[in-house]
C-alpha positions in Angstrom: 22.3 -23.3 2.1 18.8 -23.7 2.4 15.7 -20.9 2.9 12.7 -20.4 3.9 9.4 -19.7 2.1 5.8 -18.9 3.4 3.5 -20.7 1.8 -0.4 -21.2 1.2 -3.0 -24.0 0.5 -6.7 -24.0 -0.5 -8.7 -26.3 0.1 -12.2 -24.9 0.6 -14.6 -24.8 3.0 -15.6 -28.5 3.1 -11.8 -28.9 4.0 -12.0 -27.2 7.2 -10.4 -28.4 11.0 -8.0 -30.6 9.3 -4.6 -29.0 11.1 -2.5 -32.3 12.1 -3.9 -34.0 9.2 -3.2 -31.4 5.9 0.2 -31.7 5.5 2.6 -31.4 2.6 5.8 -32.9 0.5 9.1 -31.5 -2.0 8.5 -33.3 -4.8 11.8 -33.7 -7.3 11.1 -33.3 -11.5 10.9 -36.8 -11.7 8.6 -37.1 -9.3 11.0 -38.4 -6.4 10.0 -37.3 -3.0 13.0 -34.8 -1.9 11.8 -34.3 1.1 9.3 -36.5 3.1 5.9 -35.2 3.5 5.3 -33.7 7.1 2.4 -32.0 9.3 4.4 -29.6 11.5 3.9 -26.2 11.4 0.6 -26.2 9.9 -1.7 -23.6 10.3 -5.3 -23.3 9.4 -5.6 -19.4 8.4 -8.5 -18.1 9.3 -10.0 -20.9 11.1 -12.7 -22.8 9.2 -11.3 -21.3 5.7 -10.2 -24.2 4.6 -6.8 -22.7 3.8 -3.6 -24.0 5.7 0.0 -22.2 6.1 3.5 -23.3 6.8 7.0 -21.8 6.5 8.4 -24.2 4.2 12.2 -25.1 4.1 13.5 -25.3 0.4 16.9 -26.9 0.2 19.3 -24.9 -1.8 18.6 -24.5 -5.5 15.4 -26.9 -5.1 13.3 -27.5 -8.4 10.1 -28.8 -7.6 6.6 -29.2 -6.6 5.3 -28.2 -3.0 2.2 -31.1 -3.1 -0.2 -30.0 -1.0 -2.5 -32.7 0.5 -5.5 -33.4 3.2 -4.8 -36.9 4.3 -6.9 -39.5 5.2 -8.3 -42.2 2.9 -9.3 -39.9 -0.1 -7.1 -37.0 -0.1 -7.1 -33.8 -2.2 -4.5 -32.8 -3.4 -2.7 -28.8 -4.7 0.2 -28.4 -5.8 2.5 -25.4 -6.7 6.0 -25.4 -8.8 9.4 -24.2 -7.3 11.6 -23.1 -9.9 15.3 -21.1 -10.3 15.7 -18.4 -12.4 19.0 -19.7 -13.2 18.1 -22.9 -14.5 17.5 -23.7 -18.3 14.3 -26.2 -17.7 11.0 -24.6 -16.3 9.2 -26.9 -13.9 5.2 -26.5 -15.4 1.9 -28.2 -13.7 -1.5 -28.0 -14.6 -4.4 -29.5 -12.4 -7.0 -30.6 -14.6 -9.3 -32.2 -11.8 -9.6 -35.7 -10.6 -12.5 -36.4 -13.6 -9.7 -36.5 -16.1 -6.6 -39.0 -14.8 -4.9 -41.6 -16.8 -4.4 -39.1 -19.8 -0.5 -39.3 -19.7 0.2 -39.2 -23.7 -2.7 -37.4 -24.4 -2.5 -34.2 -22.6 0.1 -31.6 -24.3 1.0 -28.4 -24.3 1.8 -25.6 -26.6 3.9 -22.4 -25.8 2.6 -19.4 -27.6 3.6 -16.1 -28.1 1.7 -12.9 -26.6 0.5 -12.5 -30.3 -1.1 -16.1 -30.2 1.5 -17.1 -32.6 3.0 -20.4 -31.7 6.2 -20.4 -30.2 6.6 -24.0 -29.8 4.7 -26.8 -31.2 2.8 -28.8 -29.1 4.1 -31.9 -27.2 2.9 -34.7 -24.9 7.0 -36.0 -24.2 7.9 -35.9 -20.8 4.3 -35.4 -19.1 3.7 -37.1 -16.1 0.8 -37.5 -13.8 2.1 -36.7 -10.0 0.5 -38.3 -8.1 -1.6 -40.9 -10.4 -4.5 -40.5 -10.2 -4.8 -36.8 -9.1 -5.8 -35.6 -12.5 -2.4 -33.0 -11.9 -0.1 -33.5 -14.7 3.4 -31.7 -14.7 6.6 -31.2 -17.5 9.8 -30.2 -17.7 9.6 -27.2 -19.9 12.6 -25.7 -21.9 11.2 -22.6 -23.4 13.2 -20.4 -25.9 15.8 -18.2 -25.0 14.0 -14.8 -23.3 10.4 -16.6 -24.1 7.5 -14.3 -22.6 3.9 -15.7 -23.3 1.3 -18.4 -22.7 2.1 -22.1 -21.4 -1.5 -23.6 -23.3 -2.2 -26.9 -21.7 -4.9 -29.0 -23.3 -6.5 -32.8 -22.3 -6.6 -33.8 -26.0 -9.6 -35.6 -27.5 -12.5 -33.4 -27.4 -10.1 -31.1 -25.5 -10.2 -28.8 -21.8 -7.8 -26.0 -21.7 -6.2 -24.3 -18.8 -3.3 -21.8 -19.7 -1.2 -19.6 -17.6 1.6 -17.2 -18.1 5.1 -18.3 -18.4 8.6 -17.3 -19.2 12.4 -18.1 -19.6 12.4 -17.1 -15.7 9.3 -16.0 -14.4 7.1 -19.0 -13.7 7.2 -20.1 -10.1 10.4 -17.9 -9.5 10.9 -14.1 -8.2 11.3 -11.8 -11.4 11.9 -7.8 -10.7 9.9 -6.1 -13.0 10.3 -2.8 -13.3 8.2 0.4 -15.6 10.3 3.0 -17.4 8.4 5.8 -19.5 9.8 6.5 -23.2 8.2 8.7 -25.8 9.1 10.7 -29.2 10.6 13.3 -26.9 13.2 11.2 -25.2 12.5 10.6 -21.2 15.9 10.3 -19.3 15.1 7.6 -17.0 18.1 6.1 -13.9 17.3 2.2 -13.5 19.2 0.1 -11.2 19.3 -3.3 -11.1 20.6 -6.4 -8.6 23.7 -7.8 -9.9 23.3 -11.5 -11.3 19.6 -11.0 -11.3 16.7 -12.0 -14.2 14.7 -8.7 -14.5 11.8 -7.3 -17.1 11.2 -4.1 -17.7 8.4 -2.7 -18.9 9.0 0.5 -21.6 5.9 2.5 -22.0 5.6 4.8 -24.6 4.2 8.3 -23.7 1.7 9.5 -25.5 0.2 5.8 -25.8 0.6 5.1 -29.5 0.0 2.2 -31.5 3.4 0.4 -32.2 2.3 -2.4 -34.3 5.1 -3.7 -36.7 7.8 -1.1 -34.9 11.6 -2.5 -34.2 13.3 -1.6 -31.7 16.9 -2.4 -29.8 17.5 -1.6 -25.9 21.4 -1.0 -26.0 23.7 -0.7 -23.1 27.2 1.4 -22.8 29.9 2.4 -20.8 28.9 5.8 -18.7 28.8 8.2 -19.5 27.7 7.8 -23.0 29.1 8.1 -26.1 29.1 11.1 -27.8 29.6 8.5 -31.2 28.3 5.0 -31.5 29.9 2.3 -30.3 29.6 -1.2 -29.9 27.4 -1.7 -26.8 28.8 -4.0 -24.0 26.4 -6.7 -24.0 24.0 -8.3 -26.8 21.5 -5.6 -28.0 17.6 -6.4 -27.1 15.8 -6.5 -30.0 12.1 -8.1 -30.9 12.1 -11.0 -30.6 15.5 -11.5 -29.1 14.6 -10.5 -25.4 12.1 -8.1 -26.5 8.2 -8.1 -26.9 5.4 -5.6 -27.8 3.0 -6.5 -25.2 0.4 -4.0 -26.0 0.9 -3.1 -29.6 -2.2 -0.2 -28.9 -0.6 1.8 -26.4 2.9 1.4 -26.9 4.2 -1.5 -24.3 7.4 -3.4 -24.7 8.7 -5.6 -22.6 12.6 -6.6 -22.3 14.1 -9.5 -20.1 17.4 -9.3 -19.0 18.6 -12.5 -17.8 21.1 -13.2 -14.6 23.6 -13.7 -17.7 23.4 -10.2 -18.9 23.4 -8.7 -15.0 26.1 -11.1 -14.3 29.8 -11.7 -13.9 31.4 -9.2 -16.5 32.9 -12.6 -18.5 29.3 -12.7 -20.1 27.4 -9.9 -18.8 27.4 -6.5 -17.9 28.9 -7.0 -14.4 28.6 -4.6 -11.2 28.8 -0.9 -11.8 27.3 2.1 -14.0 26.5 2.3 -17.2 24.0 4.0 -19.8 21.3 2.9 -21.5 19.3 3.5 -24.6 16.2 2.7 -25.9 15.1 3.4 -30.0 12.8 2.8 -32.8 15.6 1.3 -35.6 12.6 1.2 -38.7 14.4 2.7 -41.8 13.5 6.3 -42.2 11.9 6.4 -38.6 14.8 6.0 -36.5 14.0 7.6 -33.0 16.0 7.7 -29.3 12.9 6.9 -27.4 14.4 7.1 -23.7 17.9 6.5 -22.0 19.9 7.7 -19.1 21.7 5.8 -16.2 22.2 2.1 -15.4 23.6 0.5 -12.5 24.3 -2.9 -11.9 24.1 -3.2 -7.7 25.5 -5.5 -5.6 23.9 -6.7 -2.0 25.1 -5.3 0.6 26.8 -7.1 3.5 24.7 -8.6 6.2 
């Protein structure tokens, strides 16, 4: 079944009155045309902006790039990815500019951790230029399992950067993230969650305190909880394993739960209510930081 997405290009001022002549193409990985560029729809928004609109129909699970381009002789061209949050491979572009094409096997990229540590080494393998000679250059990324950090694209040589965020999930695809207050006297906190669904949630630590060097596990049971520990349903989050301190001075930690964990109950969690916990596990500083109720939700019926 296919949807619908709203959409934006822009182009700039010097790109104005161009509605009937802008128009834009689905682009496969491999740089296959999935579906044929078109015109229709195309709105200039606000007039003499330079930026054009459509409601773009993506065909079910699509994994692309929405190319963006003015026509004519000459065109310019922007591009955004499309990804799914349920696929392994991350579609990543980078627009370097039309002064630096023909650099397939030069330009690489790193993936590096929100400590600036790398997380994987960099690669020029499976880089492409789409379209040649647009200076755009794209990658089918597989980062590691619950990754969180910096995609760090560079031209090689005497290099040019350009870097953005990137994830497991998040990159071009709707992530819930949601904020949940912890602290050294434990904050009961409900969260609820859509079944099947990649989610981040963000555990701040009240009082800020630095956390540098801390370990910690985000645990999940059946409700209500257990007056003795048990085995908790699904893999613990720990650092490093679907968590991340990202801000080590005031106490920030990030944990991704995937669609696996908030899915079918053969892997995951599965619909329903559970409890959560949140702790420091250092030796001789073990602390319940926060916990409370969890519920995995299904969508309602249209």
């Amino acid at each position: 079944m296919s949807t619908t997405s709203f959409r934006l290009a822009q182009f700039g001022t010097g790109s104005t009155g161009l509605v009937g002549t802008v128009g834009y193409a689905l682009v496969n990985p491999d740089n296959t045309v999935n579906t044929a560029r078109t015109t229709s729809g195309i709105t200039e928004r606000p007039s003499g902006s330079g930026t054009y609109a459509a409601t773009v129909t993506l065909p079910n699970n699509f994994q692309g790039e929405l190319r963006w381009d003015t026509g004519g002789g000459s065109p310019k061209y922007a591009s955004e990815v499309v990804n799914q949050p349920s696929l392994p491979a991350v579609l990543a572009l980078v627009q370097f500019g039309s002064s630096r094409t023909g650099l397939v096997g030069t330009v690489g990229y790193t993936l590096v951790n929100p400590d600036n540590s790398v997380a994987v080494a960099r690669t020029t393998a499976g880089i492409t230029e789409r379209p040649a000679g647009s200076g755009t250059y794209a990658a089918l990324v597989t980062p590691p399992t619950a990754f969180v950090g910096e995609i760090r694209w560079d031209t090689g040589g005497t290099p040019k950067y350009a870097s953005d965020t990137f994830s497991a999930t998040i990159l071009g695809a709707p992530m819930l993230t949601l904020d949940v207050p912890i602290g050294a006297t434990p904050f009961v906190s409900p969260i609820g969650v859509p079944f099947n669904a990649d989610v981040a949630i963000n555990f701040r630590l009240f009082p800020p305190q630095n956390v540098t060097g801390w370990n910690v596990k985000l645990e999940f049971f059946a409700a209500p909880a257990p007056a003795v520990p048990i085995t908790p349903l699904i893999t613990a989050k720990t650092n490093g394993s679907g968590i991340t301190i990202t801000d080590a001075a005031n106490g920030v930690f990030q944990a991704v739960l995937t669609a696996t964990d908030t899915g079918p109950v053969s892997a995951g969690l599965g619909p329903g209510s559970f409890t959560w916990s949140f702790a420091r596990t250092d030796s001789g500083s073990q602390d319940l930081l926060g916990s409370g109720p969890f519920a995995v939700i299904l969508p309602r019926p249209l």
